[in-house]
N, C-alpha and C positions, 0 to 999 in steps of 0.2 A: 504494500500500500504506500501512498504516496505521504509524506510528511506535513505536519499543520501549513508550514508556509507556502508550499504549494497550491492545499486548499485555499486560502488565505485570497493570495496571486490571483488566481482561477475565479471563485466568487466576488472578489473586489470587479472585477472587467467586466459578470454577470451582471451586477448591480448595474451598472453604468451604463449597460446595454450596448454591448458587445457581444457578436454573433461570437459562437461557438467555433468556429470556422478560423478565425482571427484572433483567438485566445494567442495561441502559441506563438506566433508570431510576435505578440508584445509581448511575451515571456522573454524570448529571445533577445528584445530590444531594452527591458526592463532589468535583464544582467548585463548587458553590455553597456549598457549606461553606470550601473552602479556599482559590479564588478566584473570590469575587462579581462580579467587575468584566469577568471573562473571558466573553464571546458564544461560545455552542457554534453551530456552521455546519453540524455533518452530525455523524454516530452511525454504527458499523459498524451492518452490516445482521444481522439475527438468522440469517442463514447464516454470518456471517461471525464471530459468536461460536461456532455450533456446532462450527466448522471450528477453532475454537481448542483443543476438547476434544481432538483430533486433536496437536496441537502441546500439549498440557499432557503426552500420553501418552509422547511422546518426549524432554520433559523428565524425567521420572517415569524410566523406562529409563536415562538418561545416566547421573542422581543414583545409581541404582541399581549400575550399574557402575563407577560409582566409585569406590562405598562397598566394591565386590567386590575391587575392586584396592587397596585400602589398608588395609581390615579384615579382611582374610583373613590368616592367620598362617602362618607360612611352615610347607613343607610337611612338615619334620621336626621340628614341631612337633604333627603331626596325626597322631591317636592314636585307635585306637576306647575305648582302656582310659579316655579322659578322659570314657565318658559312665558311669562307676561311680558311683552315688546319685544318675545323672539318671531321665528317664521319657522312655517310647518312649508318645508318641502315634499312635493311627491311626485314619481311621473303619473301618467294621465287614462293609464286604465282602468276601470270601474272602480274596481276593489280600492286600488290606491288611494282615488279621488274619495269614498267614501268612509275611508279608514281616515283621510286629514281633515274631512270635515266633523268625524266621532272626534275626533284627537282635538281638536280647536274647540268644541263643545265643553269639553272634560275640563280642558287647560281654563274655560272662562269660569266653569263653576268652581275647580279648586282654587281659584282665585279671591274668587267673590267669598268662598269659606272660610281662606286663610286672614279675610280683611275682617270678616265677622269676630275671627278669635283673635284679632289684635285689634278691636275696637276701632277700625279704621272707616274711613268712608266708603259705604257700598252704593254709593248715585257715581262714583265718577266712572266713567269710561275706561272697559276694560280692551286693551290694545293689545292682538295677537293678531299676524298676518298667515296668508295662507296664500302662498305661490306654487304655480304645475311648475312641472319642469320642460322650456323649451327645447332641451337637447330629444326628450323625449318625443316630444309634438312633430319635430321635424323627422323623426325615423319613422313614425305613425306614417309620414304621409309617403316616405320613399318607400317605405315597404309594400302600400296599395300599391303605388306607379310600377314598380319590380316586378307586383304579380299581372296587374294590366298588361305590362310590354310581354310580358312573358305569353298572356293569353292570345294576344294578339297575332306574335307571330308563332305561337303554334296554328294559328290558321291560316298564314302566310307561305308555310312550309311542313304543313300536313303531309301531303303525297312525298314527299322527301323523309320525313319522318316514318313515316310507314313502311318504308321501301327498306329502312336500314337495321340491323340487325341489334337486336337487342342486348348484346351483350357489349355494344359499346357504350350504353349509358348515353346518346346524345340529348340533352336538355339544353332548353331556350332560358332557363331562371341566368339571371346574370352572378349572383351567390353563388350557384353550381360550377359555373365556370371559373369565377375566381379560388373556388376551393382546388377544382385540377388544376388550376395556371400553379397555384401556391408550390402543391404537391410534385408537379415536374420542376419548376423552373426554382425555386428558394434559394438563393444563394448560401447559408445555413447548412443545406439538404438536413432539416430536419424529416424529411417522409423516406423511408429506406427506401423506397422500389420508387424515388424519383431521381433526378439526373441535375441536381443542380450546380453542381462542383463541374461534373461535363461541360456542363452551357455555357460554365462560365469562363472555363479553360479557352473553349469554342469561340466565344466574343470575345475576348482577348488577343488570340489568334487571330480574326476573322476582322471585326472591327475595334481595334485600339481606344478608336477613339467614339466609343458609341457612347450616348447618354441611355442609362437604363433606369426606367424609373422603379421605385420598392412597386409591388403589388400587397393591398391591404386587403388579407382574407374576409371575408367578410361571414357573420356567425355572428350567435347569440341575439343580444337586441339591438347590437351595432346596423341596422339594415343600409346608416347612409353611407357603409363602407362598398355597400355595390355600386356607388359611385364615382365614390375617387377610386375604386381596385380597376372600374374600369377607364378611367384614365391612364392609367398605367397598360393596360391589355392595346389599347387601342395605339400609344407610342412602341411598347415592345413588340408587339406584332411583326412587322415585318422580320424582326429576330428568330422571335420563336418557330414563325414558319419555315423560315430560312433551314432551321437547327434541325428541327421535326422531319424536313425532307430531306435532311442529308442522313440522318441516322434511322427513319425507316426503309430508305434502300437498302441498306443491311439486314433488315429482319422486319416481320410481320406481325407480329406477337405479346406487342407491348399494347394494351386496351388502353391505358392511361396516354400513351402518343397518338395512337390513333384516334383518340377522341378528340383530343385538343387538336391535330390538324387537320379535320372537319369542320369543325365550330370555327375555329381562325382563320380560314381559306373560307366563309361562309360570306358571302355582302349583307346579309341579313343581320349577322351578328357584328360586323363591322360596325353595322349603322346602329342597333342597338349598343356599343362600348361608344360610339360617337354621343348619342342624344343624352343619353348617363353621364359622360363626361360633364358636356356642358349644363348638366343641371348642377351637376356638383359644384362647377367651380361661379358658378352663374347665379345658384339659390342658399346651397348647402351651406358652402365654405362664407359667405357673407352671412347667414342666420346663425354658425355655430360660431364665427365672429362674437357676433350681437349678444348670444346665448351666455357666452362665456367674460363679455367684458363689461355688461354691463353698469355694475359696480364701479368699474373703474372710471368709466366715461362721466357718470354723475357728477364724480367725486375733481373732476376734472374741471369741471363749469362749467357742462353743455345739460341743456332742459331734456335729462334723459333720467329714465329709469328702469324696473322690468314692466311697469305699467307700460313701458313706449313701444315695447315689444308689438305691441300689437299696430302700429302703426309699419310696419315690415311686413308683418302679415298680409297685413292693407295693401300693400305694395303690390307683394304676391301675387296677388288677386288680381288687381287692374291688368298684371304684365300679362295673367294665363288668361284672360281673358281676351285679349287683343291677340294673342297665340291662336284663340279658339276660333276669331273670325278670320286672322292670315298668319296659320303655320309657317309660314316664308319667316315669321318674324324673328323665332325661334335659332334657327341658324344668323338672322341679321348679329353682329359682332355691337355695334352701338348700340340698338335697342334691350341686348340682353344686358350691357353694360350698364345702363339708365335705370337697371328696374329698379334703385334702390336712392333712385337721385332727388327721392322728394318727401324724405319721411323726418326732415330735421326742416328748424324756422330758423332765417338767421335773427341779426339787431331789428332788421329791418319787418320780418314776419312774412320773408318773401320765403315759401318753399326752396330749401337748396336739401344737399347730400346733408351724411352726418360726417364731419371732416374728421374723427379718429378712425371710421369704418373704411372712409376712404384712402386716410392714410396706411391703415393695415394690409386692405386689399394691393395698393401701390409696393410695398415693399414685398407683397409676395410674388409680382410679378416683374418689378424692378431692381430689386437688389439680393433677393434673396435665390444661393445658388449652391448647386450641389456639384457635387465632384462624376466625372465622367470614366471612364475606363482605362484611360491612359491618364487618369490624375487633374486633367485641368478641371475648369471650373467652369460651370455653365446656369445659364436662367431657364431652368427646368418649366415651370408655370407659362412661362414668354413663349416657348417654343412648342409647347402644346396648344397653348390657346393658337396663336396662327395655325395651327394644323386640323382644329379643330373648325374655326370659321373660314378660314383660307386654304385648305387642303390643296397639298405639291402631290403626292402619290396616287395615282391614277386609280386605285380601289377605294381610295377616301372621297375621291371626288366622284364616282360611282354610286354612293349612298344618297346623293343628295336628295333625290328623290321617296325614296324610301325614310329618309329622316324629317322630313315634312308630313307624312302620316302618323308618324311616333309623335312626332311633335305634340299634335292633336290629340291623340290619346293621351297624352302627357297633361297636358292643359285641363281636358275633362274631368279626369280622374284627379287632378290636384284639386279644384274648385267644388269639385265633390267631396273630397275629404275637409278644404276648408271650413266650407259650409253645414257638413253634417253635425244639425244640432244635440246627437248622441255624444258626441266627442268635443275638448278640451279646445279645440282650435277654434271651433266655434264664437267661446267667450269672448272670443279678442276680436273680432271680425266683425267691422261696422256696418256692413251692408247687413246683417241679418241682428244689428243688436244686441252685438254679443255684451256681455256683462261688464269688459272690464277692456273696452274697444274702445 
């Protein structure tokens, strides 16, 4: 077995988020920095860091009960009245929504109890807040549009479907697909029977200088990961096909490569990772902006708060509405740029942007850059987006058509879930009244 400071080594790099793949190499670089004179003999084997992730989890677990046993306040000290002028978060499915409105119930009467046995005033106004969660609201509505796209072109390409043998597994869900892209191509190769050390040996080889973007799996209640994963499918694409037809001339027998260079040689699925794309980086990535900074933006002294949330939503709405009378609009590069251009007042009370949202979104396509194959450094976001509304490769620019129909479905099925007065989105949405619009 390997000694503490190896372990040590090893789960410090885990922590930091460092692929498994990469360990050893800063090991390498972490003795030769600190001591040159020392000869490395053997290296844990790349099972043998995985299996560390294992052994970080259970450190993670101790830390965490310990923290339970010594931060926890004793128990007559535990009070519901202490959460007065806090907030009851929840996300936004039934049960949640009616567990924080028992929970905000509970919190005002032990309140009003705890004023009764300390002779205090029970007329003045008891103050506890109760916010959904918009990270929530917004995978609510890309999980409909996921299954929508998905039904749609299963009747686009039924007779194709039909035709192919079922033990290839070929599905239209864009989740499906990012799970096989994950599983063959991970740089990691965390999935044994996938090839991602190959591809990457391959691209290196092949193109130096390629920019590859991560692919985020997409699972659990993450669903707005089927949109930025397909961002990523639709720039590695021409890789992965490339890679896929060079190593299934050598053999037939791999279901996981032949599936994926079915779906990826598909125009249908092309245009489906296309119109994904651009919701992500067009609805998603500005709402989870919003989602997440709100606080911030307040506190900064702009007239925001998560009350303004719903003013984005507002947004939303007018943009997929105007999608629903000309889908053209959809692919327009300005117009999807705009949807968010009227949801802050300035001195004046003239509608403009919100200028922190605006400035977030600018550095993610202006300055913020990742590292490419051969090392340089490139504007990852920049060069999507043009490929996404300006398409150079002649199978991108093939979809055009076809992404004009998704469009539409897209728009439908959003303003449907906007509007569906069962659901959380609803409240915030002025055209139907919502509560808190």
């Amino acid at each position: 077995s390997w000694p503490l400071f190896v372990w040590e080594l090893i789960i410090e790099q885990l922590v930091n988020g460092t692929p498994p793949s990469s360990v050893n190499d800063n090991i390498k670089l972490h003795v030769k920095k600190f001591s040159p004179t020392t000869e490395i003999k053997e290296l844990p084997s790349i099972w043998t860091i995985r299996r560390a992730r294992t052994v970080l989890l259970v450190i993670v677990q101790t830390l965490a009960a310990y923290r339970l046993i010594h931060d926890i306040p004793s128990p007559v000290e535990l009070h519901l009245s202490k959460l007065e002028g806090g907030l009851i978060n929840a996300d936004t499915c039934n049960a949640a929504r009616l567990t924080s409105k028992k929970l905000l119930e509970e919190v005002e009467a032990a309140v009003q109890e705890k004023r009764e046995e300390q002779d205090k005033s029970t007329e003045e106004e008891i103050v506890v807040l109760r916010q959904d969660c918009h990270h929530h609201m917004r995978n609510v509505w890309i999980g409909a549009v996921t299954k929508r796209l998905s039904s749609f072109l299963n009747e686009v390409v039924q007779t194709d479907l039909e035709s192919m043998h079922q033990r290839l597994r070929i599905s239209t869900k864009m989740d499906a697909v990012l799970r096989a892209v994950d599983k063959e191509f991970s740089l990691p190769a965390n999935y044994p029977k996938g090839h991602g050390d190959m591809f990457k040996y391959w691209l290196q080889l092949n193109h130096p200088g390629a920019l590859l973007v991560p692919v985020e799996r997409s699972s659990g209640s993450r669903q707005d990961l089927a949109c930025e994963g397909a961002a990523a499918v639709y720039w590695n694409r021409k890789y992965y096909v490339q890679f896929l037809g060079e190593v299934l001339k050598g053999h037939k027998d791999n279901i996981l490569q032949e599936n994926l260079f079915i779906v990826l040689t598909s125009m249908e699925m092309v245009a489906l990772c296309r119109v994904m794309a651009i919701l992500h980086y067009k609805v998603c990535m500005p709402m989870r902006w919003l989602a997440g900074n709100t606080h911030h933006i307040g506190r900064a002294g702009y007239d925001w708060s998560a009350r303004s949330m719903g003013k984005a939503i507002d947004a939303i709405e007018t943009a997929m509405l105007e999608i629903l009378e000309d889908s053209s609009k959809f692919l327009d590069k300005e117009f999807m740029n705009s949807i968010f251009s009227c949801i802050h007042e300035d001195e004046d009370g003239n509608e403009c942007p919100l200028p922190p949202l605006v400035e977030a979104m600018s550095y993610q396509y202006e300055n913020k850059k990742t590292v490419a194959m051969d090392g340089s450094k490139v504007l990852p976001f920049h060069k999507l987006n043009e490929e996404l509304f300006c398409p150079t490769r002649k199978e991108n620019v093939e979809t055009t058509g076809l992404c004009d129909m998704m469009a539409w479905e897209i728009a439908d099925c959003m303003l449907q879930e906007l509007r569906d007065e069962t659901k959380a989105t609803s409240d915030y949405l002025s055209s139907v009244g919502g509560e808190f619009s």
